[in-house]
DRENZAZA-478715 format. One record per residue (C-alpha): x, y, z; chain; residue in one letter; residue number from 0. Coordinates in Angstrom, 1 decimal. Layout:
N
<site xx="X" yy="Y" zz="Z" chaine="A" residu="a" num="NUM"/>
...
//
This chain:
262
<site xx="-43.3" yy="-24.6" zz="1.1" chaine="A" residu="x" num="0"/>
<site xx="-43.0" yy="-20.9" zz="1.6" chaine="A" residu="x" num="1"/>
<site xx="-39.8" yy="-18.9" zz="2.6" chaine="A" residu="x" num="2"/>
<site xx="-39.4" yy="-15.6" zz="3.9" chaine="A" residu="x" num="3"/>
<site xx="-36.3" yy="-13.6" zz="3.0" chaine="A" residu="x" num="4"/>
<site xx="-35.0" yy="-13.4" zz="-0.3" chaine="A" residu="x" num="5"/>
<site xx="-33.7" yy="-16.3" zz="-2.6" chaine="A" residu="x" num="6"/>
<site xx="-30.8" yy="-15.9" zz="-1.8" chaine="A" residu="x" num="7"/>
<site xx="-30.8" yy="-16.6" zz="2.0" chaine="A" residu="x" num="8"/>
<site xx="-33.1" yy="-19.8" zz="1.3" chaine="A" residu="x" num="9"/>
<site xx="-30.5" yy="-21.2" zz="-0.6" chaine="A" residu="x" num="10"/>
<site xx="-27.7" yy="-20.7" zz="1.7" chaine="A" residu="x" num="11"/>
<site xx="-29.7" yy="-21.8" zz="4.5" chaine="A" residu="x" num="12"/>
<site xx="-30.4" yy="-25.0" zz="2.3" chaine="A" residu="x" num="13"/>
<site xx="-26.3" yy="-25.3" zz="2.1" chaine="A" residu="x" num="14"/>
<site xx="-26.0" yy="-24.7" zz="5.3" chaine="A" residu="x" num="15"/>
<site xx="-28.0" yy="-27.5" zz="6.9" chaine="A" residu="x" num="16"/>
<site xx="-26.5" yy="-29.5" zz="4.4" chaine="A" residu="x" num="17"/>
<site xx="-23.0" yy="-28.9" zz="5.9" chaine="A" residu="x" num="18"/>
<site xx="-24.2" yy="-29.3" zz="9.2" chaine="A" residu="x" num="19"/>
<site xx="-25.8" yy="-32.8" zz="8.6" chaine="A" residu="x" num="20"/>
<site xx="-22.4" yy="-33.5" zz="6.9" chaine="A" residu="x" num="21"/>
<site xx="-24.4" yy="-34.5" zz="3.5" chaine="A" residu="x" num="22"/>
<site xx="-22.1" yy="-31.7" zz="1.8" chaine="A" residu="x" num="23"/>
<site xx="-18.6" yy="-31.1" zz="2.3" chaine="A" residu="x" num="24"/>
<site xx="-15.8" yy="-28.9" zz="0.5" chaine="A" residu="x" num="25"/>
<site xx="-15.3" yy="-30.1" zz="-3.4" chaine="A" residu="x" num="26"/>
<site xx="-18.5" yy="-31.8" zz="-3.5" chaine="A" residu="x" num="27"/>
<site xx="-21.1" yy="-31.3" zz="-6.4" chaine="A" residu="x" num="28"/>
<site xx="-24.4" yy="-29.3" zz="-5.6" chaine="A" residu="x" num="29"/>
<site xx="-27.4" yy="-30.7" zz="-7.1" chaine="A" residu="x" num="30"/>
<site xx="-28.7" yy="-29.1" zz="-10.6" chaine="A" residu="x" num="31"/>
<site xx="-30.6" yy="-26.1" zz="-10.8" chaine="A" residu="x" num="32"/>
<site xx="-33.7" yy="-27.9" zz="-11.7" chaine="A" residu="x" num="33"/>
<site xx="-33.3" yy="-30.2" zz="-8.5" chaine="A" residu="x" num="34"/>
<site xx="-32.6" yy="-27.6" zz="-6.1" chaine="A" residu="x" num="35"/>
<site xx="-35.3" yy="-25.9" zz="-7.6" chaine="A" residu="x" num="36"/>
<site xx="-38.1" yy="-28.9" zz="-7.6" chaine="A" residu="x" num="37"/>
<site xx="-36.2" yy="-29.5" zz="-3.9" chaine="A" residu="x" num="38"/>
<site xx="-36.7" yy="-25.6" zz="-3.0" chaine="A" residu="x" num="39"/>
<site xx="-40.0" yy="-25.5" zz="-4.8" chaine="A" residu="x" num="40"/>
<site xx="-38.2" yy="-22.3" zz="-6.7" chaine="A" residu="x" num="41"/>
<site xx="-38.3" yy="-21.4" zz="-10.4" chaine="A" residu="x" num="42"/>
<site xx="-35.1" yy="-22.3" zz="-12.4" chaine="A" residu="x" num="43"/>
<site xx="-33.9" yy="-19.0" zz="-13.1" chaine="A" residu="x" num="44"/>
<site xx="-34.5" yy="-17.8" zz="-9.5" chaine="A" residu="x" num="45"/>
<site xx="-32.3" yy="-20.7" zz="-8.6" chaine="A" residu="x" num="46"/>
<site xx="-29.5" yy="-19.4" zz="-10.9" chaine="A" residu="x" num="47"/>
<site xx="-29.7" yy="-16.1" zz="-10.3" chaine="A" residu="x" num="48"/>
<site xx="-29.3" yy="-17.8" zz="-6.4" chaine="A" residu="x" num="49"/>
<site xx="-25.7" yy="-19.9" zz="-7.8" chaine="A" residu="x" num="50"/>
<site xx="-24.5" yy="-16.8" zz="-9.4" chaine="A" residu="x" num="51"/>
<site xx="-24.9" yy="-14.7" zz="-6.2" chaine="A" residu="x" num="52"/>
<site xx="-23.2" yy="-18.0" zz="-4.3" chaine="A" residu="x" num="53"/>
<site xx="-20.6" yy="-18.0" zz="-6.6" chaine="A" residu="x" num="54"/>
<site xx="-19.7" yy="-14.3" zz="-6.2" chaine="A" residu="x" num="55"/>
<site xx="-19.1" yy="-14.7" zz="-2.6" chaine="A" residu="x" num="56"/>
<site xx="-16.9" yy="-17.5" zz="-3.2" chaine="A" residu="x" num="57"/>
<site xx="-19.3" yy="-20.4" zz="-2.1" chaine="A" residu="x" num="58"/>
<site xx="-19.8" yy="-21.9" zz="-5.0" chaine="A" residu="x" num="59"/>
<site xx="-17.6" yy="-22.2" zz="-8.1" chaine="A" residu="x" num="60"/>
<site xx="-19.1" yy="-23.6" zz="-11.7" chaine="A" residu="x" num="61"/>
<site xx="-17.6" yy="-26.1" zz="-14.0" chaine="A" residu="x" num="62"/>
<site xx="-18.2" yy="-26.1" zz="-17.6" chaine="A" residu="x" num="63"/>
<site xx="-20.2" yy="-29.4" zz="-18.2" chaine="A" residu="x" num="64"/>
<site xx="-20.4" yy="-30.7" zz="-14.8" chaine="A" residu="x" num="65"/>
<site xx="-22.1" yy="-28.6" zz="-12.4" chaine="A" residu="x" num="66"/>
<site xx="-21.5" yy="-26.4" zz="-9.2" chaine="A" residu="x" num="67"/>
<site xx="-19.2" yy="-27.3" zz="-6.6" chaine="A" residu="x" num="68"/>
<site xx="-19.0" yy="-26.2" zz="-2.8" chaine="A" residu="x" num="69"/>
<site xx="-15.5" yy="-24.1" zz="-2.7" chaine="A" residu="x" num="70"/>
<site xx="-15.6" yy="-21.2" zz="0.1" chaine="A" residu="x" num="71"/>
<site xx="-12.8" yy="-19.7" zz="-1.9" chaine="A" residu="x" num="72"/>
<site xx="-13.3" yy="-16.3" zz="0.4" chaine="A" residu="x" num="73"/>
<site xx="-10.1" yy="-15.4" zz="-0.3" chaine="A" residu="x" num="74"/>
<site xx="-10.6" yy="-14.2" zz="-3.7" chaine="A" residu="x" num="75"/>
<site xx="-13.3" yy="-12.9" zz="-2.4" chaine="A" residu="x" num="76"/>
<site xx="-11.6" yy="-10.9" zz="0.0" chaine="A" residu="x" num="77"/>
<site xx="-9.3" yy="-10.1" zz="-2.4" chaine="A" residu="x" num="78"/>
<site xx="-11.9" yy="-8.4" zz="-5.0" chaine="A" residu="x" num="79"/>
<site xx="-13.1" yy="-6.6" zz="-1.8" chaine="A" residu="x" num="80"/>
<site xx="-10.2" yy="-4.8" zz="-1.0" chaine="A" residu="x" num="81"/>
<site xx="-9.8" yy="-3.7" zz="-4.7" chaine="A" residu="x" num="82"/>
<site xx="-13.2" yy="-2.3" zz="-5.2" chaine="A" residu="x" num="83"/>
<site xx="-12.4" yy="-0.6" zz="-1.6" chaine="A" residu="x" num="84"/>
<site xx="-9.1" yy="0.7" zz="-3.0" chaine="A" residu="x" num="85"/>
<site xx="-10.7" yy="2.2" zz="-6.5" chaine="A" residu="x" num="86"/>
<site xx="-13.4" yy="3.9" zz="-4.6" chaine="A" residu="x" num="87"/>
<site xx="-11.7" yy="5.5" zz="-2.4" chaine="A" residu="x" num="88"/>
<site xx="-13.5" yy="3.7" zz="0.9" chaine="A" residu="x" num="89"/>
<site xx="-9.8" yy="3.2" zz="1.9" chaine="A" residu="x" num="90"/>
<site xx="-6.4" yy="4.3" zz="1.2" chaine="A" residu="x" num="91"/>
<site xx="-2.9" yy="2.6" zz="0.6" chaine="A" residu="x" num="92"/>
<site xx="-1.8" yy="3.6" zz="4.1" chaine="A" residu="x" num="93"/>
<site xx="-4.4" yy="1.9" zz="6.0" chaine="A" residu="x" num="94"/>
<site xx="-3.4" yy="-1.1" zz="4.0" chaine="A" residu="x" num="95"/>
<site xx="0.1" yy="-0.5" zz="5.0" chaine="A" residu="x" num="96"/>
<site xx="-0.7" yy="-0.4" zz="8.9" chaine="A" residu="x" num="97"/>
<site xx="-3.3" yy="-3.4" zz="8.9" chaine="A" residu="x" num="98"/>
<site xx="-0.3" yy="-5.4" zz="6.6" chaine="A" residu="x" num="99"/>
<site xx="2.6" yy="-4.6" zz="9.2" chaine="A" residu="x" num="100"/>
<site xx="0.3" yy="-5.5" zz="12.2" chaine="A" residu="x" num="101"/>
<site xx="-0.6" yy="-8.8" zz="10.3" chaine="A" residu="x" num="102"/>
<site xx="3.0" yy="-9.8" zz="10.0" chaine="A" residu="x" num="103"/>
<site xx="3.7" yy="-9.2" zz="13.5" chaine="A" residu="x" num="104"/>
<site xx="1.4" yy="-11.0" zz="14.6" chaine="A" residu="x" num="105"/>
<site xx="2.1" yy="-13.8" zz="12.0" chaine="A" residu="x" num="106"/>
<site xx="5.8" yy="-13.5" zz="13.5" chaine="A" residu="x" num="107"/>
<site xx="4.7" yy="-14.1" zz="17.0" chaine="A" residu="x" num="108"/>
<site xx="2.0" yy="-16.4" zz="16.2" chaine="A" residu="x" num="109"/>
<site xx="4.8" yy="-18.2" zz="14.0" chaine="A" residu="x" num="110"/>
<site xx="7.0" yy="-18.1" zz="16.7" chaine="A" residu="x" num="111"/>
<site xx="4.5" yy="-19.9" zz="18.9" chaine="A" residu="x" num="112"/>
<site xx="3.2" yy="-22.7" zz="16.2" chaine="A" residu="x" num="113"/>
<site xx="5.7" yy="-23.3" zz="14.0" chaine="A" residu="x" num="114"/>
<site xx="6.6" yy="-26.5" zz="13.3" chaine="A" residu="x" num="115"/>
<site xx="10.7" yy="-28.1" zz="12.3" chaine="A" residu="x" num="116"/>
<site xx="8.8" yy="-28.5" zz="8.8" chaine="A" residu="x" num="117"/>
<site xx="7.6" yy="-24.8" zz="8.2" chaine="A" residu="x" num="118"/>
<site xx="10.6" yy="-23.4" zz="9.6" chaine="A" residu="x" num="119"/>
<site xx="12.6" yy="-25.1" zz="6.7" chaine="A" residu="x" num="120"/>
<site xx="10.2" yy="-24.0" zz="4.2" chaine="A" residu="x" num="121"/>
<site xx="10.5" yy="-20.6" zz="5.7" chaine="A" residu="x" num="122"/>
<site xx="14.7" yy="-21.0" zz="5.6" chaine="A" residu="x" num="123"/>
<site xx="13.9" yy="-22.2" zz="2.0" chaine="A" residu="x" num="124"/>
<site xx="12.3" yy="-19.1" zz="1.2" chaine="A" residu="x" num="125"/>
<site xx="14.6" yy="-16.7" zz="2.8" chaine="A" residu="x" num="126"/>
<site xx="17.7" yy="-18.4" zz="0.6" chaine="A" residu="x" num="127"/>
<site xx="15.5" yy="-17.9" zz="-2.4" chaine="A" residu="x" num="128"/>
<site xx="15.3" yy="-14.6" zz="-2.1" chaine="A" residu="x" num="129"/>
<site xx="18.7" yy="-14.1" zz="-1.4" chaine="A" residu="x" num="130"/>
<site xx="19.5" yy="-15.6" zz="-4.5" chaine="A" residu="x" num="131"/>
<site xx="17.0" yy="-13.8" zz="-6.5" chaine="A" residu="x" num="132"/>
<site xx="17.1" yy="-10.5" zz="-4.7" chaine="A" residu="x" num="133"/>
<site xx="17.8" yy="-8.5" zz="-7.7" chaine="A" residu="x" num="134"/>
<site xx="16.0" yy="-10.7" zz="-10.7" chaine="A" residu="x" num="135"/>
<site xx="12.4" yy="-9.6" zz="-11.9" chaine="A" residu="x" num="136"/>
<site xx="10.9" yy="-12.3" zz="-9.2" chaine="A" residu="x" num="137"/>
<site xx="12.5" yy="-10.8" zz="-6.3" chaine="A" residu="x" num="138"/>
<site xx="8.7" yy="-8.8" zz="-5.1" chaine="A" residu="x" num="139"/>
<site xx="7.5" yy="-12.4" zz="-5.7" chaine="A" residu="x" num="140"/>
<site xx="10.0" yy="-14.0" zz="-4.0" chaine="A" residu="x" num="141"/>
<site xx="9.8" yy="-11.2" zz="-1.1" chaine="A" residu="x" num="142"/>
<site xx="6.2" yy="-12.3" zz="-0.5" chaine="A" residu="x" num="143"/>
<site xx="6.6" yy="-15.6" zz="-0.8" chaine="A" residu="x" num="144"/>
<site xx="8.9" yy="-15.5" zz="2.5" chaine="A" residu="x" num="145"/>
<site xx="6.4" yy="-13.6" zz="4.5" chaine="A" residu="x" num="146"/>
<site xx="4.2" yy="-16.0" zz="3.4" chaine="A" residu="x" num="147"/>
<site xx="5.8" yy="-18.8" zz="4.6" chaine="A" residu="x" num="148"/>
<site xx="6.2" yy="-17.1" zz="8.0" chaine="A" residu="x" num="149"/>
<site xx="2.3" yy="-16.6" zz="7.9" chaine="A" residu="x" num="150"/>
<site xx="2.0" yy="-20.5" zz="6.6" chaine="A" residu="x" num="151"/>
<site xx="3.5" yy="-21.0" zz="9.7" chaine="A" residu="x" num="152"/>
<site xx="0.9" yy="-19.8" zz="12.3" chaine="A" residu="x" num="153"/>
<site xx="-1.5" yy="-22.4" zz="11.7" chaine="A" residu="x" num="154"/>
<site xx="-4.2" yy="-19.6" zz="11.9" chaine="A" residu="x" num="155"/>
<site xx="-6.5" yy="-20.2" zz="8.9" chaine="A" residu="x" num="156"/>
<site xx="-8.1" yy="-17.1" zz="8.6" chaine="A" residu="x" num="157"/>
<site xx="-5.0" yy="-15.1" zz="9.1" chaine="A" residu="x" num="158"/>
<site xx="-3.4" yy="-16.8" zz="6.1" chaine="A" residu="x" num="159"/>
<site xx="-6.9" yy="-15.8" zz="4.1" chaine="A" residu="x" num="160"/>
<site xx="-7.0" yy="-12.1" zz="5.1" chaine="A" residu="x" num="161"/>
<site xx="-3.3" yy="-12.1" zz="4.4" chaine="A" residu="x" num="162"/>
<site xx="-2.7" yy="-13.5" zz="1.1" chaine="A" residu="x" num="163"/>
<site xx="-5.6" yy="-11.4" zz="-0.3" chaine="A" residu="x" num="164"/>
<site xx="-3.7" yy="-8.3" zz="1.2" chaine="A" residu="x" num="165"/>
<site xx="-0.6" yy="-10.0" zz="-1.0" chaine="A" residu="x" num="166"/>
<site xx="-2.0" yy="-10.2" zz="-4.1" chaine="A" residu="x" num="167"/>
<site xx="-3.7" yy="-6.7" zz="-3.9" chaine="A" residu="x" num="168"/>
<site xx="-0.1" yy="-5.5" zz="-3.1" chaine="A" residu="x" num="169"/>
<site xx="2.0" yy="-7.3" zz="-5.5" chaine="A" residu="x" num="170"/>
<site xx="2.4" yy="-4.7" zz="-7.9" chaine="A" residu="x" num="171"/>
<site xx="3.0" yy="-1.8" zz="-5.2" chaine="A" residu="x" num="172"/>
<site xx="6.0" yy="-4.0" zz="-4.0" chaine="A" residu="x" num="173"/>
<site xx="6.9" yy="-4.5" zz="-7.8" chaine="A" residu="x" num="174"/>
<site xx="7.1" yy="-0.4" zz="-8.0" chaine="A" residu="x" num="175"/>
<site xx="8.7" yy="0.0" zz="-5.1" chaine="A" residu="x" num="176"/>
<site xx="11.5" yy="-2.7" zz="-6.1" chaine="A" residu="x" num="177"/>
<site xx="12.5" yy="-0.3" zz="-8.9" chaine="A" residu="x" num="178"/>
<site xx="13.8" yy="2.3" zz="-6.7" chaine="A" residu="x" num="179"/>
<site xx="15.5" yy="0.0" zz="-4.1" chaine="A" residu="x" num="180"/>
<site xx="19.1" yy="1.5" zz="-3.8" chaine="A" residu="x" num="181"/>
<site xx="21.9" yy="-1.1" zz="-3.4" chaine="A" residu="x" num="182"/>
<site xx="22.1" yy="-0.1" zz="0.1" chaine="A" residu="x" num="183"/>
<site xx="18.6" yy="-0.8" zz="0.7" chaine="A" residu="x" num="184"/>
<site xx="18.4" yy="-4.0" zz="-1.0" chaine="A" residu="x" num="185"/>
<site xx="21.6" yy="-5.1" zz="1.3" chaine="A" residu="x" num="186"/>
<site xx="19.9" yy="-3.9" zz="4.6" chaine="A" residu="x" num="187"/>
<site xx="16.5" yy="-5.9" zz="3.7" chaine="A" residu="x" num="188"/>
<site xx="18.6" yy="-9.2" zz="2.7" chaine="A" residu="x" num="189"/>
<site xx="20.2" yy="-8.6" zz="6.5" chaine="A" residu="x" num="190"/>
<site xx="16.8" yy="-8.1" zz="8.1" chaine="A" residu="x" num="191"/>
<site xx="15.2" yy="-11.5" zz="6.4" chaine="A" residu="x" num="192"/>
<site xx="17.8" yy="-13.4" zz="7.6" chaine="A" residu="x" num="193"/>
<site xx="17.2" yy="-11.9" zz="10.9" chaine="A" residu="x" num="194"/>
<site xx="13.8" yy="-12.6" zz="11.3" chaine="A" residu="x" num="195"/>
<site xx="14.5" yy="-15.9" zz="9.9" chaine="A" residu="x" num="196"/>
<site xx="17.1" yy="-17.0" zz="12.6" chaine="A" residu="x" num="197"/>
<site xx="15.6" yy="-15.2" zz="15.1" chaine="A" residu="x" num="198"/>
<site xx="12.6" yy="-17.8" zz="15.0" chaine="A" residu="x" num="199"/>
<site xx="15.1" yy="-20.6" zz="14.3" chaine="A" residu="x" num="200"/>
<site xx="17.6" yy="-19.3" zz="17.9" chaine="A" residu="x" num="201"/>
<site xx="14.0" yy="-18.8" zz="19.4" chaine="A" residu="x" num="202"/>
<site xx="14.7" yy="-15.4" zz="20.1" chaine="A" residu="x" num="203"/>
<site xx="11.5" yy="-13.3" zz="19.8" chaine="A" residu="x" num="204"/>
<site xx="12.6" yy="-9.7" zz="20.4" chaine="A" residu="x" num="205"/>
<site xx="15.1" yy="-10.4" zz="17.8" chaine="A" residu="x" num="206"/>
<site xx="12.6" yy="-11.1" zz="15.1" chaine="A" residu="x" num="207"/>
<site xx="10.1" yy="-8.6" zz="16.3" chaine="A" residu="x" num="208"/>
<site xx="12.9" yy="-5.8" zz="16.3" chaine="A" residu="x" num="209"/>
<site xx="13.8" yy="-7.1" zz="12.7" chaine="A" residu="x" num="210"/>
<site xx="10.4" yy="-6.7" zz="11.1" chaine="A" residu="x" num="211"/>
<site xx="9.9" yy="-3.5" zz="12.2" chaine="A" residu="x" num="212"/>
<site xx="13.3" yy="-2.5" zz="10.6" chaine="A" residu="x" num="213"/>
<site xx="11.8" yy="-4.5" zz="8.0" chaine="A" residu="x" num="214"/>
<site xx="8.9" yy="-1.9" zz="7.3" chaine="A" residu="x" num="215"/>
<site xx="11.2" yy="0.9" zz="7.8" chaine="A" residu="x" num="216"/>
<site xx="13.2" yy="0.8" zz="5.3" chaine="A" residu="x" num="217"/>
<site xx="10.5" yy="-0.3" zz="2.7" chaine="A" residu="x" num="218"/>
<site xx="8.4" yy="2.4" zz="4.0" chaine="A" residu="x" num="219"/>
<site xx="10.7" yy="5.5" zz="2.8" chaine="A" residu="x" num="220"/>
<site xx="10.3" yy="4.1" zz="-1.1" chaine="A" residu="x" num="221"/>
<site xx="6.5" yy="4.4" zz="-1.3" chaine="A" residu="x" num="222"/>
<site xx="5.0" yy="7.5" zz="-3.4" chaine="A" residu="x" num="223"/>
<site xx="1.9" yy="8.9" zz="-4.9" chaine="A" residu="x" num="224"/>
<site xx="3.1" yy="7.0" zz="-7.8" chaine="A" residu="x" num="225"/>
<site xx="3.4" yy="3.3" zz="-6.6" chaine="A" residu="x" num="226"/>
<site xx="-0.6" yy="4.4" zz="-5.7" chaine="A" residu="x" num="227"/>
<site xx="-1.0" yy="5.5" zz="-9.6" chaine="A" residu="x" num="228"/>
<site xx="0.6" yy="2.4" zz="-11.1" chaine="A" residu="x" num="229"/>
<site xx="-1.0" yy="0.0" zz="-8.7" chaine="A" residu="x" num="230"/>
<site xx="-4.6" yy="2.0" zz="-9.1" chaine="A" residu="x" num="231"/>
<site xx="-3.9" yy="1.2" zz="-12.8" chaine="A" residu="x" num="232"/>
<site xx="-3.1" yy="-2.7" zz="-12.4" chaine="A" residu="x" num="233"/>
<site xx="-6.4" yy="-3.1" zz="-10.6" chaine="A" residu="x" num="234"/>
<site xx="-8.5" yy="-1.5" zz="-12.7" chaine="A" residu="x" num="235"/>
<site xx="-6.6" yy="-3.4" zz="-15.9" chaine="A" residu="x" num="236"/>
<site xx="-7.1" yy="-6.3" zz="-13.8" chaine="A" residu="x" num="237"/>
<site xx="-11.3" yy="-5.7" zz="-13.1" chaine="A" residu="x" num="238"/>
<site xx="-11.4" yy="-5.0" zz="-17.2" chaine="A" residu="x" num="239"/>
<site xx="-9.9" yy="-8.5" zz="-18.0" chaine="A" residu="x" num="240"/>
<site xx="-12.4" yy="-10.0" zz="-15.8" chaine="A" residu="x" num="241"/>
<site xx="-15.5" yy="-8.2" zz="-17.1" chaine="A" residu="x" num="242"/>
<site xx="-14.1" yy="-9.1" zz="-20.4" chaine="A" residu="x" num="243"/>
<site xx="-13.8" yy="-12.4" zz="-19.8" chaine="A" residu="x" num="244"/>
<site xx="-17.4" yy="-12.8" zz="-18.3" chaine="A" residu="x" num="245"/>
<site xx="-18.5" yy="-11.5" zz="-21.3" chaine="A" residu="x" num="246"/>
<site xx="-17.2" yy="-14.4" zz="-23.4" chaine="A" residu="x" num="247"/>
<site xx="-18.2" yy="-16.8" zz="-21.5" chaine="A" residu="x" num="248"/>
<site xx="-21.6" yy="-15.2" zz="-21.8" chaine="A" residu="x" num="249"/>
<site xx="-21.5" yy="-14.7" zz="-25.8" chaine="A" residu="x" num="250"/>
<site xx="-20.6" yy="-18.7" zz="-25.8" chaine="A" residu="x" num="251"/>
<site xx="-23.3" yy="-19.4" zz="-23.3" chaine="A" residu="x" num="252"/>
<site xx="-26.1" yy="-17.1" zz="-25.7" chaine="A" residu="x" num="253"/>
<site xx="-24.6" yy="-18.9" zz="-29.5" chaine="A" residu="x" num="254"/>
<site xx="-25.1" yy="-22.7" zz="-27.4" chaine="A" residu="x" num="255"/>
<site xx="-28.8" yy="-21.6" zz="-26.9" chaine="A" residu="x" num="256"/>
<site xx="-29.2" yy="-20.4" zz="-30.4" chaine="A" residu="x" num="257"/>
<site xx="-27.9" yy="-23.4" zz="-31.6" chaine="A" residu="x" num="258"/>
<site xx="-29.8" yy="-25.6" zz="-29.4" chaine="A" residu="x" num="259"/>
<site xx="-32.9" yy="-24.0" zz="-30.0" chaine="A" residu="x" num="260"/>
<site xx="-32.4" yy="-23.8" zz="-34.1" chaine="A" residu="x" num="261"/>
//
């Protein structure tokens, strides 16, 4: 059988045909490398260099001693992509900013639209958590865990992917920008979460719209060249740990072999 294209593709195209005939679905185990490979008619190690290119865009995720499974986590995917776009310079904090505050108004109205009595509890919930917690070490943590619930809300799949990969890249921004929260600042936020929150309770959409934007405001004013700094440094701490932890996994993949081959 030949292929044109590179290894890669003709394995995603396998993948994909197998998702289409319904013979794979999410959290289901690929078949081994030397089966997709006698299936492919592929060598072995093209086939893993294939998996490991899957399993970077989130296709695919390994587990030790059982196989490959079909994940399409392309959040964390996302994720990793906004940080390599952030430490190169392909994009700045302030784009981020503006794409963020268009995503949670149109997770507000979309919210607004789909919510269900359920969500809006959970979004309640979050809002009193925060309240409570509004000037504890978790209160960036428990900030985005209210706007997520609002985006939770929208019943828009990819919305909630794009956006939680936005979260995570911003958490320690928010973190930074938490220190330098005045009293009076902290007060008019708590004021504005509850107003977004009862404005999709009421049902009243100009409310909540008028409330996020406030919303942005205020935290607006507190970022600085150095919430860039510390949050430049926390990804780049963050890509080391990674690496580092690839490479261990490696050095325990290279002594088995040894072993096995002694």
């Amino acid at each position: 059988m030949n292929f044109s294209g590179s290894t890669y593709i003709v394995v995603v195209d396998y993948i994909k045909k197998k998702l289409a005939s319904g013979e794979l679905k999410i959290g289901d185990r690929l078949p081994t490398e030397r089966e997709l490979a006698e299936k492919l008619h592929l060598g072995r190690n093209t086939v893993r260099e294939a998996l490991r290119s899957l399993e970077n865009t989130g296709l695919i995720e390994p587990r030790q001693g059982s196989g490959n499974y079909l994940v399409c986590d392309f959040e964390r995917v996302y994720e990793h992509s906004v940080e390599v776009a952030l430490l190169t310079r392909t994009i700045d904090f302030a784009e981020i900013a503006e794409l963020r505050h268009g995503l949670d108004v149109l997770g507000y109205k979309l919210a607004y639209q789909n919510g269900t009595p359920k969500e809006l509890r959970a979004i309640k919930i979050a809002r009193e958590q925060l309240a409570q917690g509004r000037e504890s070490s978790h209160a960036p943590e428990l900030h985005s865990d209210f706007h997520r619930a609002i985006i939770n809300a929208t019943h828009n799949r990819l919305l909630m992917m794009v956006y939680n990969g936005l979260t995570k890249v911003f958490s320690c921004l928010i973190a930074e920008t938490y220190k330098r929260f005045s009293l009076e600042s902290f007060t008019d936020l708590a004021i504005v979460h509850d107003e977004i929150c009862d404005a999709l309770v009421e049902r009243d959409f100009h409310k909540g719209i008028a409330a996020l934007e406030e919303h942005f405001r205020i935290v607006y004013q507190y970022y600085t060249d150095k919430d860039v700094s510390e949050t430049f440094n926390y990804i780049k701490s963050k890509t080391k740990s990674v690496r580092a932890r690839r490479a261990k996994v490696g050095d325990v993949k290279a002594t088995r072999k040894k072993k096995a081959k002694s």
